[in-house]
C-alpha positions as CSV (number, residue, x, y, z in Angstrom):
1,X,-13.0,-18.8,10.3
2,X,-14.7,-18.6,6.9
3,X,-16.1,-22.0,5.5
4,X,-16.9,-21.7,1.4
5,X,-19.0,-24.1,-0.6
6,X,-16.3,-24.9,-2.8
7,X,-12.7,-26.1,-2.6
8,X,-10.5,-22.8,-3.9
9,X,-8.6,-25.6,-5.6
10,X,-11.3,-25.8,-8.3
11,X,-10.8,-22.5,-9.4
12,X,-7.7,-20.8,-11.4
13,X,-8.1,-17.9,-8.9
14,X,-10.4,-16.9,-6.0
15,X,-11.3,-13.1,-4.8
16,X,-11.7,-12.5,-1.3
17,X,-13.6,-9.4,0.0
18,X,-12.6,-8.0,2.7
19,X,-13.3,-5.0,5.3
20,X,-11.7,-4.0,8.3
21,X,-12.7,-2.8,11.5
22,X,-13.0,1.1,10.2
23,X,-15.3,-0.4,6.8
24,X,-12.8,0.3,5.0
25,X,-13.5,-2.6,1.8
26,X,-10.7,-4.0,-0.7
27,X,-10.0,-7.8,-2.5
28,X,-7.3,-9.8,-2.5
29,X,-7.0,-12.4,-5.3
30,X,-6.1,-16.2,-4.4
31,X,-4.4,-18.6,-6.8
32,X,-4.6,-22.1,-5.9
33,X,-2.1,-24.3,-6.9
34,X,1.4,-22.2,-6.3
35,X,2.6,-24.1,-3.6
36,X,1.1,-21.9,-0.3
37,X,-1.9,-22.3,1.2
38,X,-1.4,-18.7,2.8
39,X,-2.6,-15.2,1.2
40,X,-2.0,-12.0,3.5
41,X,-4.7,-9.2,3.8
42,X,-3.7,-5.8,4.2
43,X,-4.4,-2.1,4.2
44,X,-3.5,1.3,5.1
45,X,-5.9,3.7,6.7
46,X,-4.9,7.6,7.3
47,X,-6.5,9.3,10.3
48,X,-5.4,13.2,9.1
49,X,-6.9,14.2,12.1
50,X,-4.1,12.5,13.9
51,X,-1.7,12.7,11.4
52,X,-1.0,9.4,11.8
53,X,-1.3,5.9,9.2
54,X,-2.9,2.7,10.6
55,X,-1.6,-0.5,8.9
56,X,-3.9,-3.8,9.2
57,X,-3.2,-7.1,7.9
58,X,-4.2,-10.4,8.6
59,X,-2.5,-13.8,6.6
60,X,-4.9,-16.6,6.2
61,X,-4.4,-20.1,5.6
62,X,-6.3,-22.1,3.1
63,X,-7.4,-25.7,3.9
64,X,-9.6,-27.7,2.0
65,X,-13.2,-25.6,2.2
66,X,-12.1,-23.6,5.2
67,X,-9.9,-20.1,5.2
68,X,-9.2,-19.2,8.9
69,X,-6.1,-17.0,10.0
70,X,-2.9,-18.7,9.7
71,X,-0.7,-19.3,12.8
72,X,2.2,-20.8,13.6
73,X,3.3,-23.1,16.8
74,X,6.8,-22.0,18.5
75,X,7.6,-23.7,21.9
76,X,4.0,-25.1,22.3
77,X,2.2,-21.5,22.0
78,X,0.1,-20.3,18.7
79,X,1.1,-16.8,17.3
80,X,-1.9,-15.8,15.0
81,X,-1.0,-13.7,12.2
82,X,-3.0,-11.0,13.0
83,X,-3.2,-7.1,14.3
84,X,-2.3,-3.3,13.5
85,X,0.2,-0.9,14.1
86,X,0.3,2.9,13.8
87,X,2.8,5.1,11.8
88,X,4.1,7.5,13.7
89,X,3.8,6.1,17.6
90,X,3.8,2.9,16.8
91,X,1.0,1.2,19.1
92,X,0.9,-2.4,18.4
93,X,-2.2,-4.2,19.1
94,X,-3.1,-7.6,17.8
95,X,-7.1,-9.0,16.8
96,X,-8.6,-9.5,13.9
97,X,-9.0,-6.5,12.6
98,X,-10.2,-7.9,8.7
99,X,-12.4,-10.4,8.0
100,X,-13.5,-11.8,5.0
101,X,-17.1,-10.9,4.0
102,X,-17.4,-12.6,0.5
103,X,-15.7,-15.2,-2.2
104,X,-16.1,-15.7,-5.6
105,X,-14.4,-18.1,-7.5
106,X,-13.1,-17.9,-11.4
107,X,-12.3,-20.6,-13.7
108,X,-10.2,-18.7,-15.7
């Protein structure tokens, strides 16, 4: 869970930084106001050693001040939308594997 000093919804757009568990960095951009609270964070890393791809994403949900991964509720159990697979083999495995490690917002 991130908590920002600012409410996202005072800004025309909002840049989150983010890395994942290999330090591998890259934004995503956040636009308040188009009728989601949710913004998905993902990446593709190739291990050519392996020969194989590993795809990371996490979706976040947007509440007031406070950006934590987004979830949904099915039969009384939380499924976080969060994890990685790999291309070929496909190994599932779930965890954050991206955070967020900075926010800025713009105006315009």
């Amino acid at each position: 869970m991130v908590t920002l000093s600012q409410d996202p919804s005072k800004f025309a757009r909002v840049e989150f930084t983010c890395v994942t568990d290999d330090n591998e960095q890259f934004t995503v951009d956040y636009v308040p106001g188009l009728g989601t609270t949710r913004f998905v964070a993902s990446c593709a890393r190739v291990n050519f050693g392996s020969g194989q791809v590993f795809l990371k994403t996490r979706a976040y949900e947007v509440s007031g001040r406070t950006v934590n991964t987004a979830n949904d509720t099915v039969n009384g159990n939380k499924y976080w939308h969060s994890g990685q697979v790999s291309v070929p083999g496909g190994s599932l495995s779930n965890g954050d594997r991206i955070k967020i490690v900075r926010a800025v917002g713009y105006m315009s």
